[in-house]
PDB file of N, CA, C and O in Angstrom:
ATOM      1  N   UNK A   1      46.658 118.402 139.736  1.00  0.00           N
ATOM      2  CA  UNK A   1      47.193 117.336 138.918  1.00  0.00           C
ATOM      3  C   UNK A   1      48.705 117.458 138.811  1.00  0.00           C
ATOM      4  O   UNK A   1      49.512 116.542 138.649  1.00  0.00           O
ATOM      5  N   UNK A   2      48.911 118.615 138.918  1.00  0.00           N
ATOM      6  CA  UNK A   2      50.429 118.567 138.999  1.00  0.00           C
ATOM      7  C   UNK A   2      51.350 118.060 139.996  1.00  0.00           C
ATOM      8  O   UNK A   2      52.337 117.371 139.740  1.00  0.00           O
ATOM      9  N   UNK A   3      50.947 118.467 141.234  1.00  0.00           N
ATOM     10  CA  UNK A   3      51.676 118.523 142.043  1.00  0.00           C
ATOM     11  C   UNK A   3      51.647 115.925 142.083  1.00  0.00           C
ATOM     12  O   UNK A   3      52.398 115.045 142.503  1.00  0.00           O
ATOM     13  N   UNK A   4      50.804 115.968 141.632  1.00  0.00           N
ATOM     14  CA  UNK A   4      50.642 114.167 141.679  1.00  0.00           C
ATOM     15  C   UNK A   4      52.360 113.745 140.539  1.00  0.00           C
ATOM     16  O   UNK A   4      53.318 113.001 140.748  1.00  0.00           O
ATOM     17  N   UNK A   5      51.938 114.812 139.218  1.00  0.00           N
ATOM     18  CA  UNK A   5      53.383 114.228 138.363  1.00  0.00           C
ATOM     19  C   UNK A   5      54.447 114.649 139.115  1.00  0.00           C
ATOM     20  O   UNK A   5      55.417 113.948 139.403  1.00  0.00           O
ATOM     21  N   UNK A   6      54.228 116.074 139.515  1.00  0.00           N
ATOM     22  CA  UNK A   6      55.150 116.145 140.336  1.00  0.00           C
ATOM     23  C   UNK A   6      55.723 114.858 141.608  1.00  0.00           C
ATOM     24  O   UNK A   6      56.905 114.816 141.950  1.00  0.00           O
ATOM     25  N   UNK A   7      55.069 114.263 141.960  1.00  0.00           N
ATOM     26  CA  UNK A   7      55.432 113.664 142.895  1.00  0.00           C
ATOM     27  C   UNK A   7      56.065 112.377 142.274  1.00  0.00           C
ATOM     28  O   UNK A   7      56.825 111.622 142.881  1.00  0.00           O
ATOM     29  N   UNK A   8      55.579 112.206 140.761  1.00  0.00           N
ATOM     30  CA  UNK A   8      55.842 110.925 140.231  1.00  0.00           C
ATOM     31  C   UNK A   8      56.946 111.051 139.723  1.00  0.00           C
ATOM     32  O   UNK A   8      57.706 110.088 139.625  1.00  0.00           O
ATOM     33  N   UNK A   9      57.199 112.032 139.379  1.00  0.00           N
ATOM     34  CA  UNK A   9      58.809 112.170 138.332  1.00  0.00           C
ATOM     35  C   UNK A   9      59.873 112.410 139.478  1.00  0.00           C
ATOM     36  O   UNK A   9      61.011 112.189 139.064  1.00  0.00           O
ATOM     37  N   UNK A  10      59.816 112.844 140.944  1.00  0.00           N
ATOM     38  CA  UNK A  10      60.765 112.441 141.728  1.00  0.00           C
ATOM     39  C   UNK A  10      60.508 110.917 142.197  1.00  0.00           C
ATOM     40  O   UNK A  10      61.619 110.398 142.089  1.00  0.00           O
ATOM     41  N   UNK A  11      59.593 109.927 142.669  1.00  0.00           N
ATOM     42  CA  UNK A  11      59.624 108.688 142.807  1.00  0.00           C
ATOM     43  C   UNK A  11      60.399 108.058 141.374  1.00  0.00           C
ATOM     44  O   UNK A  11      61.332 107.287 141.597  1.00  0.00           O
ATOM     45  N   UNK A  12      60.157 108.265 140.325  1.00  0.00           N
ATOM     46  CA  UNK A  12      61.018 107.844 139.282  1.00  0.00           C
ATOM     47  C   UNK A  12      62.198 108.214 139.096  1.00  0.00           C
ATOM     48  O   UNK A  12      62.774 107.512 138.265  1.00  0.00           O
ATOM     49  N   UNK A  13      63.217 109.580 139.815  1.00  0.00           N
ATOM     50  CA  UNK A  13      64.199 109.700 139.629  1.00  0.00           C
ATOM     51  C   UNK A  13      64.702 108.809 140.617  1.00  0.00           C
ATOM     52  O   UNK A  13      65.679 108.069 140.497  1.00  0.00           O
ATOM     53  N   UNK A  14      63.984 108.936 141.566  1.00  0.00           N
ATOM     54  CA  UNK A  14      64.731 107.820 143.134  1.00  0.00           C
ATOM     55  C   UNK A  14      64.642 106.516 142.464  1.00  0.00           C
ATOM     56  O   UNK A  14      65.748 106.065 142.164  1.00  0.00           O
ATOM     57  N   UNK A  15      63.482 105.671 142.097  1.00  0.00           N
ATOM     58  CA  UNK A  15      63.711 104.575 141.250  1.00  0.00           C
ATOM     59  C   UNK A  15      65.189 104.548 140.085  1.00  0.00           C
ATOM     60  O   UNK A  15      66.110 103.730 140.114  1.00  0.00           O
ATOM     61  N   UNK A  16      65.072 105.335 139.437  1.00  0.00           N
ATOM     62  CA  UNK A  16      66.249 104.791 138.981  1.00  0.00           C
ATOM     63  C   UNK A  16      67.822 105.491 139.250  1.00  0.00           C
ATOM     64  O   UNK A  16      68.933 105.330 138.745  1.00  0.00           O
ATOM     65  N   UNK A  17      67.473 106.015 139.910  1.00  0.00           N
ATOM     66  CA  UNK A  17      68.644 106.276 141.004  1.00  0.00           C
ATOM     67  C   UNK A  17      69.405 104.951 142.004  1.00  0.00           C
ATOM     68  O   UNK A  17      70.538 104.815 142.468  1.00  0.00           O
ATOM     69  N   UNK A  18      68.013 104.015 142.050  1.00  0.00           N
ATOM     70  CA  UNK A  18      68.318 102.882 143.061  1.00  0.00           C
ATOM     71  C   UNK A  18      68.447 101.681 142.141  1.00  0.00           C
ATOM     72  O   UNK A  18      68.813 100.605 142.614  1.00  0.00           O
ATOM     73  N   UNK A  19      68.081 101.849 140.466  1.00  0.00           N
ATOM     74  CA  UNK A  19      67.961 100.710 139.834  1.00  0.00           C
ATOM     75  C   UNK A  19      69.535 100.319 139.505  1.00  0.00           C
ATOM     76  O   UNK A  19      70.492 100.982 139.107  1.00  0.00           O
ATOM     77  N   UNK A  20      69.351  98.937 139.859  1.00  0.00           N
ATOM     78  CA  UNK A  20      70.615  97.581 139.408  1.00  0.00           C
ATOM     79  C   UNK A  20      71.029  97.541 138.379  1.00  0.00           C
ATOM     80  O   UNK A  20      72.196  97.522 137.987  1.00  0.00           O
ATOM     81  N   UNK A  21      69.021  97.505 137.252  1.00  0.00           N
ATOM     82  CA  UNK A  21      69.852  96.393 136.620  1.00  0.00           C
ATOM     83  C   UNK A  21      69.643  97.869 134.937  1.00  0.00           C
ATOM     84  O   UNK A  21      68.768  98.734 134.895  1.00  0.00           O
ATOM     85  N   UNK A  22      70.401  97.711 134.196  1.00  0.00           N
ATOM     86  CA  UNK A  22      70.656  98.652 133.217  1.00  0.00           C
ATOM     87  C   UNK A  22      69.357  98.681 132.030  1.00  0.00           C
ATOM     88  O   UNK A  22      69.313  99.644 131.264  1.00  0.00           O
ATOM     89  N   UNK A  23      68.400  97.669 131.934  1.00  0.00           N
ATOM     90  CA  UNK A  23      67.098  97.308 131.235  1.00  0.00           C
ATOM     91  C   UNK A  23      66.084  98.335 131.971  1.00  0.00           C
ATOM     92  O   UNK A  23      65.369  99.207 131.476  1.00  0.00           O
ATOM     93  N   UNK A  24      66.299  97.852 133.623  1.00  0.00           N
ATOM     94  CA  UNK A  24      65.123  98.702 134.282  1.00  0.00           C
ATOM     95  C   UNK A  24      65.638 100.046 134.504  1.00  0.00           C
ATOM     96  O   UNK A  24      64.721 100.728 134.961  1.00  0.00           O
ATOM     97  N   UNK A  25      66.722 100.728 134.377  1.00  0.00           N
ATOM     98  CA  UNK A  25      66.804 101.880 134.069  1.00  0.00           C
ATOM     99  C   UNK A  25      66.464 102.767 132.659  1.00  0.00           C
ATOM    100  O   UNK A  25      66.234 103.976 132.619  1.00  0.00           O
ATOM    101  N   UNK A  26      66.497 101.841 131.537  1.00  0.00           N
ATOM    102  CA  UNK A  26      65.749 102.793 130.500  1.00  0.00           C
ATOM    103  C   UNK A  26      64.480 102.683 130.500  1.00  0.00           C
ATOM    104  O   UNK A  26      63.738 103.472 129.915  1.00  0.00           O
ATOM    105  N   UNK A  27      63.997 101.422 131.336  1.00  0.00           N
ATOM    106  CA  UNK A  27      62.306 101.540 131.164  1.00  0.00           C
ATOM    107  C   UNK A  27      61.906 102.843 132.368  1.00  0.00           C
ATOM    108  O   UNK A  27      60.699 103.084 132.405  1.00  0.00           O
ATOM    109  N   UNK A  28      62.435 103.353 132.951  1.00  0.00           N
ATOM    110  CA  UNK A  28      62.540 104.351 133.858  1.00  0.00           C
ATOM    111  C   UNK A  28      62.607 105.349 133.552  1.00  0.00           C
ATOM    112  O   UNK A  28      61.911 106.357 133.674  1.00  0.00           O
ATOM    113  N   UNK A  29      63.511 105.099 133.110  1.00  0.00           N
ATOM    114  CA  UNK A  29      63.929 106.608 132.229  1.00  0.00           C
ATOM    115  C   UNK A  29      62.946 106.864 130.966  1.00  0.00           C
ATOM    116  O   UNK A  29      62.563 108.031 130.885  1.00  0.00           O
ATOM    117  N   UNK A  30      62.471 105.981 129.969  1.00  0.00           N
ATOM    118  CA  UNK A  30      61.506 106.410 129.384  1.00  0.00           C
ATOM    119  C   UNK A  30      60.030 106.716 129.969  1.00  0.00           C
ATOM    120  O   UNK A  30      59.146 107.315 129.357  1.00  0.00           O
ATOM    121  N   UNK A  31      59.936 106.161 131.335  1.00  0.00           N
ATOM    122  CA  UNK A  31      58.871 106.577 131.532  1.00  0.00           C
ATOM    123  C   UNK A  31      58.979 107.751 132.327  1.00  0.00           C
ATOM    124  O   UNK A  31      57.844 108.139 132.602  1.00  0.00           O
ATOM    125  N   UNK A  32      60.058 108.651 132.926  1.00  0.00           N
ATOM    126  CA  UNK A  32      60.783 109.458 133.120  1.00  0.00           C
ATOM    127  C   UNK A  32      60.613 110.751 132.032  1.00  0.00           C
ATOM    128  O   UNK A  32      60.673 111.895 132.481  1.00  0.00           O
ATOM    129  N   UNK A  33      60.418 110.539 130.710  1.00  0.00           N
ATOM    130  CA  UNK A  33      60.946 111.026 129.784  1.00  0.00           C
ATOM    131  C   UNK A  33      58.854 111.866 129.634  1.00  0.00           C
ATOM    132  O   UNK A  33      58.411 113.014 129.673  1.00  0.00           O
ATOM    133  N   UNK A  34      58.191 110.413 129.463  1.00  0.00           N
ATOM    134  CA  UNK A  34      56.709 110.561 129.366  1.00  0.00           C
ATOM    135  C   UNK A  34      56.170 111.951 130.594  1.00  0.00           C
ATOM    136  O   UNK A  34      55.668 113.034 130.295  1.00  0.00           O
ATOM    137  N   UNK A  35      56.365 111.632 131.415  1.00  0.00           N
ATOM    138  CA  UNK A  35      55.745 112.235 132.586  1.00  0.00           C
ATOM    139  C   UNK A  35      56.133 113.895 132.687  1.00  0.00           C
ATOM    140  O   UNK A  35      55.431 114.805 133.127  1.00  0.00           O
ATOM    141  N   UNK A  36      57.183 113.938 132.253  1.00  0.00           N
ATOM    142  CA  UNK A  36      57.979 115.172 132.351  1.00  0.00           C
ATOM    143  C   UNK A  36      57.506 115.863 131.185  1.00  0.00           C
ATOM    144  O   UNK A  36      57.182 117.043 131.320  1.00  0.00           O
ATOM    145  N   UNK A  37      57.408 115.256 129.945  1.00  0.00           N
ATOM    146  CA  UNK A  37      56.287 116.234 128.362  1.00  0.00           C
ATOM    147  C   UNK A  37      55.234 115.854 128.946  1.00  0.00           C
ATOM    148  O   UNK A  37      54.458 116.341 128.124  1.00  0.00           O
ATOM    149  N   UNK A  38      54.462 115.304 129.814  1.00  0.00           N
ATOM    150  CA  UNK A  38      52.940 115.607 130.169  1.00  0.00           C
ATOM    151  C   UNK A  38      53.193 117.169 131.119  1.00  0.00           C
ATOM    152  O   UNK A  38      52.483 118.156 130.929  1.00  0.00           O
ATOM    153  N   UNK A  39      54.104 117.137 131.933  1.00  0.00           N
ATOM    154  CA  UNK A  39      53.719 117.714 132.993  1.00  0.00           C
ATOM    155  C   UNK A  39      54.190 119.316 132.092  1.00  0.00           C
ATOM    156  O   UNK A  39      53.894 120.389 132.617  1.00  0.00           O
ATOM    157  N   UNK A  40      54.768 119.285 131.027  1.00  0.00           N
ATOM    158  CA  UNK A  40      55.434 120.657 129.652  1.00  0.00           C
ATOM    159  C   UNK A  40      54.058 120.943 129.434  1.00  0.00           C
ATOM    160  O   UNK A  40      53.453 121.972 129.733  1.00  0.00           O
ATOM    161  N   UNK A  41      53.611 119.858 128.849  1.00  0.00           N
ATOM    162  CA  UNK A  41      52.245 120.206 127.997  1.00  0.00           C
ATOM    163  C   UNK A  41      51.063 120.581 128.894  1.00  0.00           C
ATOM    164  O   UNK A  41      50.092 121.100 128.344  1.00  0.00           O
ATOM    165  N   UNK A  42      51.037 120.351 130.376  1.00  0.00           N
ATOM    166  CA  UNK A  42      50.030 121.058 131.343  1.00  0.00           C
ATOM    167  C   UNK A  42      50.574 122.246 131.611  1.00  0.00           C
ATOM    168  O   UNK A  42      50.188 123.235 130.988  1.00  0.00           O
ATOM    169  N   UNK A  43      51.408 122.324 132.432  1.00  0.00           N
ATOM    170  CA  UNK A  43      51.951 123.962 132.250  1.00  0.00           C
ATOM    171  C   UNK A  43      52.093 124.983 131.287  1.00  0.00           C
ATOM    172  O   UNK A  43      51.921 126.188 131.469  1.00  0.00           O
ATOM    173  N   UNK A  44      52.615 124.062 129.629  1.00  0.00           N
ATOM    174  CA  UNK A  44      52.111 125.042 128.393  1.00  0.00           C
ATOM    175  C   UNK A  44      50.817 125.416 128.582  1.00  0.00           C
ATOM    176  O   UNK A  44      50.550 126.551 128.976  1.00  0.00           O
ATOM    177  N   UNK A  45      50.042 124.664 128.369  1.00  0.00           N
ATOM    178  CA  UNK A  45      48.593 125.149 128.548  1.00  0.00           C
ATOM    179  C   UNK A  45      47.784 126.048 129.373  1.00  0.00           C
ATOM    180  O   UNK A  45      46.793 126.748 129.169  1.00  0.00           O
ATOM    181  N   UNK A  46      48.647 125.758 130.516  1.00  0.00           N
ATOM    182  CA  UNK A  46      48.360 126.927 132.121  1.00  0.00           C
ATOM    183  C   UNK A  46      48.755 128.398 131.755  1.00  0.00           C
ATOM    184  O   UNK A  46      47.826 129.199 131.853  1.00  0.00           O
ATOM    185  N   UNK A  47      50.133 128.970 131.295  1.00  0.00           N
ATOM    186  CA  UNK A  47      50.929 129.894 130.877  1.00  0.00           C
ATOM    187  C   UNK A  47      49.675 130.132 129.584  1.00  0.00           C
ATOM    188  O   UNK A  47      49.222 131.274 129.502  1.00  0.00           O
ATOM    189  N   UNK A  48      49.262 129.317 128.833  1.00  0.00           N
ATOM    190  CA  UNK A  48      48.620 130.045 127.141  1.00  0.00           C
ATOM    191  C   UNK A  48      49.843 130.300 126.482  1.00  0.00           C
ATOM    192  O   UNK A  48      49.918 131.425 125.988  1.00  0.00           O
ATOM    193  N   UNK A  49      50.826 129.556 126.340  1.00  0.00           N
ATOM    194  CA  UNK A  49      51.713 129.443 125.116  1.00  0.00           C
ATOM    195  C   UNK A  49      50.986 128.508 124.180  1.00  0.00           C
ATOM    196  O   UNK A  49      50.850 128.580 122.959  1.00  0.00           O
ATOM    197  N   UNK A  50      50.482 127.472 125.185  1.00  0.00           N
ATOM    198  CA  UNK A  50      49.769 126.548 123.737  1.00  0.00           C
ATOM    199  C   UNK A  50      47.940 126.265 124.174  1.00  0.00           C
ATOM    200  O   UNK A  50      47.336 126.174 125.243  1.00  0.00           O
ATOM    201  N   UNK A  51      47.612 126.211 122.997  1.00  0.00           N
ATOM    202  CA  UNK A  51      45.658 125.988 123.239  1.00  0.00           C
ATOM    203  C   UNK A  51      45.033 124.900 123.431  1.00  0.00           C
ATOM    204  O   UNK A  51      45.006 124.462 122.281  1.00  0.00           O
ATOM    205  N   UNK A  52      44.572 124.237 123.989  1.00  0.00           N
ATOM    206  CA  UNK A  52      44.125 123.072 124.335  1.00  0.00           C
ATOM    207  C   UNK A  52      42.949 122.523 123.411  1.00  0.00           C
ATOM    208  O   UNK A  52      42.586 121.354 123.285  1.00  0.00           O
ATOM    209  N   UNK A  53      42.595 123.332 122.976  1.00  0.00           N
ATOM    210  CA  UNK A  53      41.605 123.248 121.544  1.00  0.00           C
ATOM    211  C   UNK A  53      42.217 122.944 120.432  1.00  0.00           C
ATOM    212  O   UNK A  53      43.361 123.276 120.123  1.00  0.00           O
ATOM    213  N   UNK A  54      41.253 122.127 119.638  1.00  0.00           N
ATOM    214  CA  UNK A  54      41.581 121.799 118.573  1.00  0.00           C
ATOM    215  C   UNK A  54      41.723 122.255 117.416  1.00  0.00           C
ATOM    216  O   UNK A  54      40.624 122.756 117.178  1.00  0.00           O
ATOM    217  N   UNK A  55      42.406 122.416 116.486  1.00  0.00           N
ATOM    218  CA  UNK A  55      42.917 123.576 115.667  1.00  0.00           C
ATOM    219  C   UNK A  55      41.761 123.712 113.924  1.00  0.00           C
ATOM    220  O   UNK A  55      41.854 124.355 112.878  1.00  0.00           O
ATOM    221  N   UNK A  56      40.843 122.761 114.459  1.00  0.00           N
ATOM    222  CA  UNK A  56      39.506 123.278 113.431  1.00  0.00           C
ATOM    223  C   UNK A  56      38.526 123.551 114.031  1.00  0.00           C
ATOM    224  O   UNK A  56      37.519 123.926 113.430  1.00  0.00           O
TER     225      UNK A  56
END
């Protein structure tokens, strides 16, 4: 699963690397922003810094 965000958060840096117009660069960048704390919060979880269980 990673290596897929992985692949998505460089297609999104090239996207807005290539974007025009200044609207479709923050929608980029926020979705930029999403993908990159998913891909924190899978690797937290891989490492066991954080538990994937629910805390009751």
């Amino acid at each position: 699963m990673t290596i897929s965000l992985e692949q998505q958060i460089e297609e999104l840096r090239a996207e807005m690397k290539n974007a025009c117009d200044a609207n479709d660069r923050r929608v980029i960048a926020a979705e930029l922003e999403l993908v990159l704390a998913e891909l924190a919060a899978i690797e937290a979880e891989q490492d066991g810094r954080v538990s994937a269980e629910p805390p009751f």
